[in-house]
N, C-alpha and C positions, 0 to 999 in steps of 0.2 A: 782345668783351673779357671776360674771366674775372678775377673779383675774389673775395677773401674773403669774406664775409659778416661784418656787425659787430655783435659781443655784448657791449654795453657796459653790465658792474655801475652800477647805482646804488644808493650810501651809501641809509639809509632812518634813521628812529630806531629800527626794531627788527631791521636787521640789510642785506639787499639785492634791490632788484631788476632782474630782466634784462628791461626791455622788450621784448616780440613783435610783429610784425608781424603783418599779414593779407594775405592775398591782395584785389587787387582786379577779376578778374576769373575765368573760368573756369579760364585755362591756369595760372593763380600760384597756385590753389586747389592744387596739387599741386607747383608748383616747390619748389626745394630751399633756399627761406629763408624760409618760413611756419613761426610757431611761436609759441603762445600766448606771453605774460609767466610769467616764473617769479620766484615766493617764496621769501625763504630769512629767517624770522624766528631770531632766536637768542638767549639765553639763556646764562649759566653755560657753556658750552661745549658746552650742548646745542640742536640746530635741529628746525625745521619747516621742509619743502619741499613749495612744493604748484604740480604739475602741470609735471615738468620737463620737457615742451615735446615738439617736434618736431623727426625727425630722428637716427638710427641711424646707418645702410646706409654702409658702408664709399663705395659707388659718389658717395656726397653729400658738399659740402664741409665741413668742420669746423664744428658750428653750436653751436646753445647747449647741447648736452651737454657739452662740454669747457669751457664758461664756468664751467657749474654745479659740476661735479666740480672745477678750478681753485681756485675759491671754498671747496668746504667742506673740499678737500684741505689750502690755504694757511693755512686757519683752525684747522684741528685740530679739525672741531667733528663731534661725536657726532652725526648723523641720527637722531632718533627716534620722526619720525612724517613721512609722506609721506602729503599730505592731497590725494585725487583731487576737483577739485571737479566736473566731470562727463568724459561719456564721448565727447567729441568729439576727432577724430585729433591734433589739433595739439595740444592739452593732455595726451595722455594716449602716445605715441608711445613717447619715454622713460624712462615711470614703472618697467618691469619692471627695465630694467638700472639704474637710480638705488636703486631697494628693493633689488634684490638686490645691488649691489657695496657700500652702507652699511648693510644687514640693519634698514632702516626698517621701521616696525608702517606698516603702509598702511592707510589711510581712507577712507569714502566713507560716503552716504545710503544708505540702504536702498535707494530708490528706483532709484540708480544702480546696485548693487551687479551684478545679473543680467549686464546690458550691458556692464557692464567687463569680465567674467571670460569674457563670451562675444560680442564684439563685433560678431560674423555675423549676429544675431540683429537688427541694424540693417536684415538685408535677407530677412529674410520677416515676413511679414504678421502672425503670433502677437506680434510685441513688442509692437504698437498694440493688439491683443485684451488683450494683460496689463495693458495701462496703463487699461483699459477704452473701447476703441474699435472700431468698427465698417468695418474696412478696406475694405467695399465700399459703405459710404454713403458715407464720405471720400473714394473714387475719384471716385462721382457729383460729391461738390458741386467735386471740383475740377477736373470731367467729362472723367478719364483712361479709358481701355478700357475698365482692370477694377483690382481690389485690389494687382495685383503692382506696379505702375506708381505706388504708393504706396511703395515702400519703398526703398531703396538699389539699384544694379543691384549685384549680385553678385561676378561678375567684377571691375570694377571698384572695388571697396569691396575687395575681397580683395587688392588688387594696390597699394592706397596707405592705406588707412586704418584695416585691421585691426590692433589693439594690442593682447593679451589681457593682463587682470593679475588677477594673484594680490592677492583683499582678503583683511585680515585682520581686519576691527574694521570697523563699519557706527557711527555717530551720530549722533545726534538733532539737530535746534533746541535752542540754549541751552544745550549740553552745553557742559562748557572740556576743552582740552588744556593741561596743565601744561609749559612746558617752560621749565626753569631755575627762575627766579623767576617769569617772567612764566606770565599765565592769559589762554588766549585763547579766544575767545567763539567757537562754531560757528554760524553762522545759516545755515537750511536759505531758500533763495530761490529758490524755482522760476520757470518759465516758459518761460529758454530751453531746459532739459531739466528734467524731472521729478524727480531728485535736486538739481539744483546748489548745488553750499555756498557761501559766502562765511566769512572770517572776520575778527575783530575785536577789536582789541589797546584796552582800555578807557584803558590805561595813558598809550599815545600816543595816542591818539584816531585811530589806522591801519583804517581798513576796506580790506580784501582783497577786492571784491565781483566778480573775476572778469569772466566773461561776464553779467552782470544788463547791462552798457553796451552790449554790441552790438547793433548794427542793420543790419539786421532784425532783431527779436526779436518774438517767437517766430518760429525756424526748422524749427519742425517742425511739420507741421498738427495739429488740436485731435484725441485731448487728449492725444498727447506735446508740444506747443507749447502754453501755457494765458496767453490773455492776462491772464485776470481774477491767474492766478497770478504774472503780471511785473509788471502793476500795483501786487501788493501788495507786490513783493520791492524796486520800487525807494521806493515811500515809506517800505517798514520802515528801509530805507538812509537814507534821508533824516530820517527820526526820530532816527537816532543821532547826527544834529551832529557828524561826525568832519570831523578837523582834517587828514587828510589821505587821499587815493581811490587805490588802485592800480588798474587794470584792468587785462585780462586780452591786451587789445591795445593801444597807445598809448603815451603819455607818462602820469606820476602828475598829480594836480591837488594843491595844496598849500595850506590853509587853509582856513576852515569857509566864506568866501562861496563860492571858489572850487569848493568840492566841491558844494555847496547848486547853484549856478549848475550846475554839468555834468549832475549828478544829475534836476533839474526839465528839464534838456534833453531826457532820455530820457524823461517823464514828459511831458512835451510831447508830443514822436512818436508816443507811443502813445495820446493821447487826441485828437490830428489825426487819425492815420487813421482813428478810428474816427468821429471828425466828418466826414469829408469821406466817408467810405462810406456817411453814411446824405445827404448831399447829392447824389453821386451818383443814390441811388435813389429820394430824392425830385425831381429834376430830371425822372431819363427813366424814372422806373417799371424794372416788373423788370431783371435785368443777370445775368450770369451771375457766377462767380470770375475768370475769363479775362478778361472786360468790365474789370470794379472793378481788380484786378491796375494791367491796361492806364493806366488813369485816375489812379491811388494814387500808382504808381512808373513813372512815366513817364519817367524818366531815371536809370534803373537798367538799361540793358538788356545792359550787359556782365555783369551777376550771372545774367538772367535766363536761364541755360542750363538745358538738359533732357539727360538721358544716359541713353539707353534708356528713355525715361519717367520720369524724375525730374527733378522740378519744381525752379525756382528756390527761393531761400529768402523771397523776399519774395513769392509769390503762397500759402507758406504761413503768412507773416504776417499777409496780409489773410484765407485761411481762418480763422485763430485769432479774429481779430477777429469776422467773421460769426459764428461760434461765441458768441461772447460776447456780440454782440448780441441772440444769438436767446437766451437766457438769461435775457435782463433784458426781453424781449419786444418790441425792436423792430425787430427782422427778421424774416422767417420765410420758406419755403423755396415756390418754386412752382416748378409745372409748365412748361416752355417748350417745346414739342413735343417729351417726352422727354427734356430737358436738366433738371438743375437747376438752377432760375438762383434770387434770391433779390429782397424786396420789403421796401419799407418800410412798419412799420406806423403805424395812428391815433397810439401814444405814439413811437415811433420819428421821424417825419415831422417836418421843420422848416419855417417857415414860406417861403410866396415869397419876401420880400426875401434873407433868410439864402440859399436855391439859386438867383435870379435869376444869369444872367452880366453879369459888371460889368467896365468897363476899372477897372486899379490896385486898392489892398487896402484895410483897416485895418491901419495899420500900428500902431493902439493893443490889439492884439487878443494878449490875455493867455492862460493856462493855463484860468482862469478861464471863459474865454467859450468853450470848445470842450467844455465840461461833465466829465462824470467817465468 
């Protein structure tokens, strides 16, 4: 059966948003009703639109391009800044015919800028070198062939996810964009990509924060995926006490415990797995990426696809992780006849009781006790 797909406005205090879906498995990673959340904050008769979505191609059903258009057509309202918060397909698919049918000033991080305007660039090896990465050590720890098997397949990427856009205006952390009366706070929060903005209406207490919520996060191995840099994107979020969360996939949260509670959620995930990888490798000694992966996300295996050598996005979750562990010194890389696998060290190491296997949990077991 063939249904519409449904794009339903929600009222906001600074204007609207069109909730997105995500895919939950490989084949819906490309179906024709994935499509980030879009932003539509307004002002005086003047808007900000950020990341209108996923979805063109005459051959796809009507999706949230014609929500969006709908929306700012019914409203009367001047487009005047199109804020790209990074450069992944579902968020960014849109953006060229939304800029050019309302002649919006289009935005982005520096960081992001290269990527957007050349989106191919996802599938050879020089992006990771610009970001300053080592595309054939990366292959090792994540013990693929070689460097290409690190990046997008080609073909493929070309055929569903290329979106090129014209920036015009690159800015900072802690820059505002004026529009109307209201002044809205740019916050650069990396991790899941190396640009990604969030933004932040002081007025309502609205944070826009995007992809900082998804999980897996980090999806790209280290360092276009930076855990130490999602760590710090979602407590900057959680410093702000905002009274209410849009994300980038999902439903909004509404209210300062509410958004606190979802926010510490994500801040949770990322400080488990990285407690439970160094448990892991203090139980059974060395372990490879492949091993820990296996162990981490164990009931994840509908995401866990490969396409021509491209790895899931949660075995480069746990990459980023190791990465950061070995940063703060408690991990570090050995040998395994050729492979690289990885070990825990003297400060890394938890004690027996903590990696003993035990029937049932703590179920008093806090943010707190899985350490920083």
């Amino acid at each position: 059966m063939h249904a519409k797909p449904l794009w339903g406005p929600i009222e906001t205090p600074d204007g609207v948003v069109i909730p997105g879906p995500h895919g939950v498995s490989a084949a819906s990673e490309v179906y024709p009703g994935i499509s980030s959340g879009v932003v539509l904050i307004e002002s005086g008769g003047e808007a900000i639109l950020t990341d209108p979505g996923y979805r063109t191609g005459p051959e796809y059903p009507p999706g949230v391009l014609d929500t969006v258009c709908d929306v700012i057509d019914s409203r009367g309202l001047d487009l005047k800044y199109l804020v790209q918060t990074h450069f992944h397909f579902d968020h960014v698919a849109n953006s060229q015919y939304a800029a050019d049918r309302y002649d919006a000033t289009v935005v982005c991080h520096p960081r992001e800028r290269e990527i957007l305007e050349d989106p191919m660039m996802a599938t050879r090896t020089d992006y990771m070198a610009s970001m300053g990465g080592d595309p054939e050590r990366v292959a090792a720890e994540l013990t693929l062939d070689g460097p290409e098997d690190v990046t997008f397949p080609e073909e493929f990427f070309a055929d569903h996810f290329c979106y090129p856009l014209d920036v015009d205006r690159t800015v900072e952390d802690g820059e505002v964009l004026q529009v109307g009366e209201l002044e809205i706070e740019v916050l650069h929060t990396p991790g899941h990509t190396p640009g990604h903005l969030s933004l932040f209406n002081p007025a309502s207490g609205s944070l826009y924060l995007t992809d900082v919520m998804y999980w897996p996060t980090p999806i790209h191995p280290d360092p276009i995926g930076n855990a130490d840099e999602q760590i710090e994107s979602i407590q900057k979020c959680l410093d702000l006490d905002a009274g209410y969360l849009f994300p980038g996939h999902g439903l909004p949260r509404c209210g300062s415990y509410d958004v606190a509670d979802y926010l510490t959620d994500m801040l949770v995930k990322q400080r488990q797995l990285a407690y439970r990888i160094r448990v892991l490798l203090s139980r059974h000694g060395p372990l490879t990426a492949p091993d820990l992966h296996r162990e981490t996300f164990a009931v994840k295996a509908r995401y866990d696809y490969a396409q021509d050598g491209w790895f899931a996005y949660s075995i480069n979750c746990v990459h980023s992780h190791l990465r950061r562990l070995l940063r703060r010194g408690e991990v570090e890389r050995v040998d395994l006849d050729g492979t690289v696998g990885w070990t825990v060290t003297d400060d890394g190491r938890l004690p027996d009781e903590e990696v003993a296997v035990r029937g049932g949990y703590d179920r008093t077991m806090t943010v707190d006790d899985v350490g920083e």
